[in-house]
Backbone as numpy.savetxt, mean C-alpha at the origin, in Angstrom:
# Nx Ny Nz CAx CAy CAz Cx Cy Cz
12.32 0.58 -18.31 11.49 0.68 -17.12 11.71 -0.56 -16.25
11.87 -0.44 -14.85 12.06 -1.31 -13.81 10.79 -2.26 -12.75
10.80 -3.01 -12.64 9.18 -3.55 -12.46 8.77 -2.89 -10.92
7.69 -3.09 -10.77 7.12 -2.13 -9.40 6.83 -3.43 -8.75
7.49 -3.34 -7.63 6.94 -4.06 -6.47 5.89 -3.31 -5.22
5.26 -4.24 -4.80 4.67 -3.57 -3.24 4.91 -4.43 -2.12
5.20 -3.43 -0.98 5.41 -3.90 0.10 4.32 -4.44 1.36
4.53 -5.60 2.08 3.21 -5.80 2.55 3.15 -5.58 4.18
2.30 -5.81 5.04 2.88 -5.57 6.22 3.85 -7.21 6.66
3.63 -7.82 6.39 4.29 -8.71 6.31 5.97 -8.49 6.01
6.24 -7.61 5.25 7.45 -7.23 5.09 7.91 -7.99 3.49
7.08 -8.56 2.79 7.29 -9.72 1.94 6.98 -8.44 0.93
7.15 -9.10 -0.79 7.00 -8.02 -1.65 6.05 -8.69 -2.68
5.18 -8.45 -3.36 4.70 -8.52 -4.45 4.64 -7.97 -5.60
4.69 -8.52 -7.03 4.80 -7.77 -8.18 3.46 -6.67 -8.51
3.31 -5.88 -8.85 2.38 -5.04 -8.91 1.51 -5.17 -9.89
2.30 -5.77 -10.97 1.62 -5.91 -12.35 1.13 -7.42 -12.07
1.15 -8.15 -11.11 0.36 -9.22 -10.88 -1.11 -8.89 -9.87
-1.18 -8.15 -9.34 -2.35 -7.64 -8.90 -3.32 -7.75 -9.61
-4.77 -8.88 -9.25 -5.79 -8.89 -9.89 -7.17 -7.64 -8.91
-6.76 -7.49 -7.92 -7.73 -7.01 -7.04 -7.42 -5.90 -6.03
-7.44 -4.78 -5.53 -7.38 -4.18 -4.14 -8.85 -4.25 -3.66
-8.46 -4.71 -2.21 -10.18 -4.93 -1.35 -9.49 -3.72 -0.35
-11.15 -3.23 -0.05 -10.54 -3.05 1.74 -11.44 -3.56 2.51
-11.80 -3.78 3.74 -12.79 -4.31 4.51 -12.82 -3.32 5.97
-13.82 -3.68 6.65 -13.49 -3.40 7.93 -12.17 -3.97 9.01
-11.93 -3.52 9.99 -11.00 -3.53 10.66 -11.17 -5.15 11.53
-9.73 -5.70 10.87 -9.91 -7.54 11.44 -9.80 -7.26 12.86
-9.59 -6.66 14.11 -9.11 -6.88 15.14 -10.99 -6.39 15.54
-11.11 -5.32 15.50 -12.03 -4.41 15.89 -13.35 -4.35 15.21
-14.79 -4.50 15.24 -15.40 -4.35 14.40 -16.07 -2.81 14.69
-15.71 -2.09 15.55 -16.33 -1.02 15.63 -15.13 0.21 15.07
-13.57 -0.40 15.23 -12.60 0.78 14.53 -11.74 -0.03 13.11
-11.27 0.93 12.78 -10.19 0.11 11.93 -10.49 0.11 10.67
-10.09 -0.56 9.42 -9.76 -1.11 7.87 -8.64 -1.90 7.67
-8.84 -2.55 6.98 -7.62 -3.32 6.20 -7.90 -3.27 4.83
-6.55 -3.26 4.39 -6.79 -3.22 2.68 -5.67 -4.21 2.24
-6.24 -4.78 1.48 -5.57 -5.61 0.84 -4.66 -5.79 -0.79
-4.17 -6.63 -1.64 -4.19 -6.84 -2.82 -4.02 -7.73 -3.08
-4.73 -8.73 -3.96 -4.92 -10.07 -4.21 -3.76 -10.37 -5.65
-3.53 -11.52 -5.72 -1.93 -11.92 -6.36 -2.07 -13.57 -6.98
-2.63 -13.69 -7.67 -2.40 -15.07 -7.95 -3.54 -15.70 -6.98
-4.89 -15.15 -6.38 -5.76 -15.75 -5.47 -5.33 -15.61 -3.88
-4.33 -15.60 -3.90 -4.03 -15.25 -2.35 -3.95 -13.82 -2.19
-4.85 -13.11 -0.75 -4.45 -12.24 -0.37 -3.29 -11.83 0.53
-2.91 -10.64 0.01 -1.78 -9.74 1.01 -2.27 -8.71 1.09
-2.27 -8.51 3.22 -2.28 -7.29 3.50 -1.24 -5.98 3.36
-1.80 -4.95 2.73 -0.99 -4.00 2.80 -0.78 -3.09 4.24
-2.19 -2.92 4.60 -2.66 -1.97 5.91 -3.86 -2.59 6.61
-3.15 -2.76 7.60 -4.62 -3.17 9.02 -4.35 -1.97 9.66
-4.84 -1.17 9.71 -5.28 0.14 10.66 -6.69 0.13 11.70
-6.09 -0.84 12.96 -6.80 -0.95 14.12 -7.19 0.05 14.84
-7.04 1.19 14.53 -6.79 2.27 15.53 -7.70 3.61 14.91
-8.28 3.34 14.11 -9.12 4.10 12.39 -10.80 4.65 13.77
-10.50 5.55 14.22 -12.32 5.34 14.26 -13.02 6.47 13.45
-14.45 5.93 13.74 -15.31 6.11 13.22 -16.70 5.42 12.94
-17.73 6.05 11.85 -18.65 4.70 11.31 -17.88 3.82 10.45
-18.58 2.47 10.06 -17.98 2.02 8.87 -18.16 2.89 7.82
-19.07 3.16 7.41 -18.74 4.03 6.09 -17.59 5.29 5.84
-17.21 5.54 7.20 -16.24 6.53 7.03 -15.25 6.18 7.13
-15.42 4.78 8.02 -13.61 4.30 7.53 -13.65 3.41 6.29
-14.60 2.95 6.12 -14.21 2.33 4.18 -14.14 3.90 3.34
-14.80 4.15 3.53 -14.08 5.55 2.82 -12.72 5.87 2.66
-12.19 6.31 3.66 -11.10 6.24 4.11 -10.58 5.21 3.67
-10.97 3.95 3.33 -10.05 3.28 2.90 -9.88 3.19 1.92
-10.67 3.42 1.14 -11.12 3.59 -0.92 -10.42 4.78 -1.12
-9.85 5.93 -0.43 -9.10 7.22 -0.77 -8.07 6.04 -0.55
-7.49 5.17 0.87 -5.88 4.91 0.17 -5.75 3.91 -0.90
-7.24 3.34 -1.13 -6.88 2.09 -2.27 -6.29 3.60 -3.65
-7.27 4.43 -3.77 -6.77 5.53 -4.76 -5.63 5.83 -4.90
-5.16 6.33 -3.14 -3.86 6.49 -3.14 -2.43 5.36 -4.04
-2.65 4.52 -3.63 -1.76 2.98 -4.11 -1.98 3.17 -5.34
-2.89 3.49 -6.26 -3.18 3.02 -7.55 -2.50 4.20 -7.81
-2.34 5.15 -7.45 -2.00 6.45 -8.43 0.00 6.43 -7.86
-0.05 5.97 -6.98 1.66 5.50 -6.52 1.75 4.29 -7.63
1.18 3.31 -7.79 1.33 2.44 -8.94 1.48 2.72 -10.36
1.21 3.70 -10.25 1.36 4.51 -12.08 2.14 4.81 -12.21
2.62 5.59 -11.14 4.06 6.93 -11.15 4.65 5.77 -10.54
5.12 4.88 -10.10 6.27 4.08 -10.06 6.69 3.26 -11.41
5.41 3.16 -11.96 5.93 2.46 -13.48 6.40 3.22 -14.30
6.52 4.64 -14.00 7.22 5.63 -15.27 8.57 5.40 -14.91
8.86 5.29 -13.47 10.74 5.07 -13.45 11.45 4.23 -13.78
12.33 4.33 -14.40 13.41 3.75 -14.96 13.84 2.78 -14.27
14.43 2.64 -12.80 14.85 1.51 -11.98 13.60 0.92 -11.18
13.67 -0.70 -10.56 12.48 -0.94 -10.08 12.42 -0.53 -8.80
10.95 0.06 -8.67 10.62 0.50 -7.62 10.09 -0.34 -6.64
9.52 0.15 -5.53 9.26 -0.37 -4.34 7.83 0.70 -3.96
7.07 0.02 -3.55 5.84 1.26 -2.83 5.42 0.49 -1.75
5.91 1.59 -0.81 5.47 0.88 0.71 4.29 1.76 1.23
4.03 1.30 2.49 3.31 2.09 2.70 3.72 2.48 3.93
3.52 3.96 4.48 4.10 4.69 5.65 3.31 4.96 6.97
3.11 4.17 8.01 1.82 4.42 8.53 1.76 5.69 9.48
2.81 6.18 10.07 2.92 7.36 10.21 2.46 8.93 9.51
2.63 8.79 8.41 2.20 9.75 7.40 0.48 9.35 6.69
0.36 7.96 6.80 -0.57 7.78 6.12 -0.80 7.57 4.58
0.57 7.16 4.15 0.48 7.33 2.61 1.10 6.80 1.92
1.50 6.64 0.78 2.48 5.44 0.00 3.74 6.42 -0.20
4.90 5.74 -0.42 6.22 6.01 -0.71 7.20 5.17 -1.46
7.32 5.68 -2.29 8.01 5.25 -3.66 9.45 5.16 -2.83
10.33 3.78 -3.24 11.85 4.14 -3.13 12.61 2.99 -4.18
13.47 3.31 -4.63 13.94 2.55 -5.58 14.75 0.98 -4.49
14.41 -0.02 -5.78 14.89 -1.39 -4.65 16.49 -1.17 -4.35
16.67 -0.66 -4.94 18.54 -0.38 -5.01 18.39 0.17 -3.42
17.69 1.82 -3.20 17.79 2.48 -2.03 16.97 1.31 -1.00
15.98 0.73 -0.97 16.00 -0.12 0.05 17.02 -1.47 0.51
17.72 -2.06 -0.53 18.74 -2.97 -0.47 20.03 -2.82 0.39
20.15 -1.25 -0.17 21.48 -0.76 0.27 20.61 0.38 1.79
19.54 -0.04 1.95 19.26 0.73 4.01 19.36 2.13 3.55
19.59 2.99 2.52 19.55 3.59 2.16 17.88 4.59 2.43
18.01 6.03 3.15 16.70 6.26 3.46 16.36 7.00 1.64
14.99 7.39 1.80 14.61 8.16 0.34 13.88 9.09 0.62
13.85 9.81 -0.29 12.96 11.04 0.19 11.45 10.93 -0.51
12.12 9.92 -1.33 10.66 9.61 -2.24 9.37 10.56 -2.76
8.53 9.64 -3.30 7.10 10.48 -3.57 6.42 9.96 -2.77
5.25 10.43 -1.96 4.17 10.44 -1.49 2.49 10.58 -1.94
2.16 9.17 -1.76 0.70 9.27 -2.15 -0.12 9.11 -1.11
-1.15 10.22 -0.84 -2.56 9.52 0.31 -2.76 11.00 0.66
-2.51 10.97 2.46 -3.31 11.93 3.36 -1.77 12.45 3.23
């Protein structure tokens, strides 16, 4: 088995199996739209998703954001069953996580991957 990384918006990667925490919060730009979710690593946070653009109440976008923390965790499982190390980004277009092996991101290589979320 190949270790699972995640991708951040930052573009930077973190080990997965170092993850002590996923938060989400309300939206940093906006306090009336939006979420961010995070995953904490050794005490420092990394954002995965700031979604400025989210409306609603808060409770419906933390909602919304606790379905994609779900989402990530259940892309975090099924990336640790594969054999080569994976990668789980997240797609903001689709709304959802996507598995691709680091090989297919190294080599620009697109994937058809798995999909977790909306």
């Amino acid at each position: 088995m190949g270790d699972v990384w995640i991708r951040t918006i930052s573009q930077s990667l973190v080990r997965a199996d170092k993850v002590t925490e996923i938060a989400s919060t309300r939206g940093s730009v906006h306090e009336e739209q939006g979420y961010s979710l995070k995953v904490i690593v050794e005490g420092k946070a990394h954002f995965l998703i700031d979604n400025s653009d989210l409306l609603g109440s808060l409770a419906e976008r933390l909602e919304h954001a606790r379905h994609m923390e779900d989402a990530l965790l259940l892309a975090m499982d099924a990336a640790r069953d594969a054999e080569a190390s994976v990668v789980v980004c997240y797609e903001q277009d689709g709304e959802r996580w996507v598995l691709s092996t680091a090989s297919e991101l190294a080599g620009g290589l697109t994937s058809e991957g798995l999909g977790f979320g909306r």
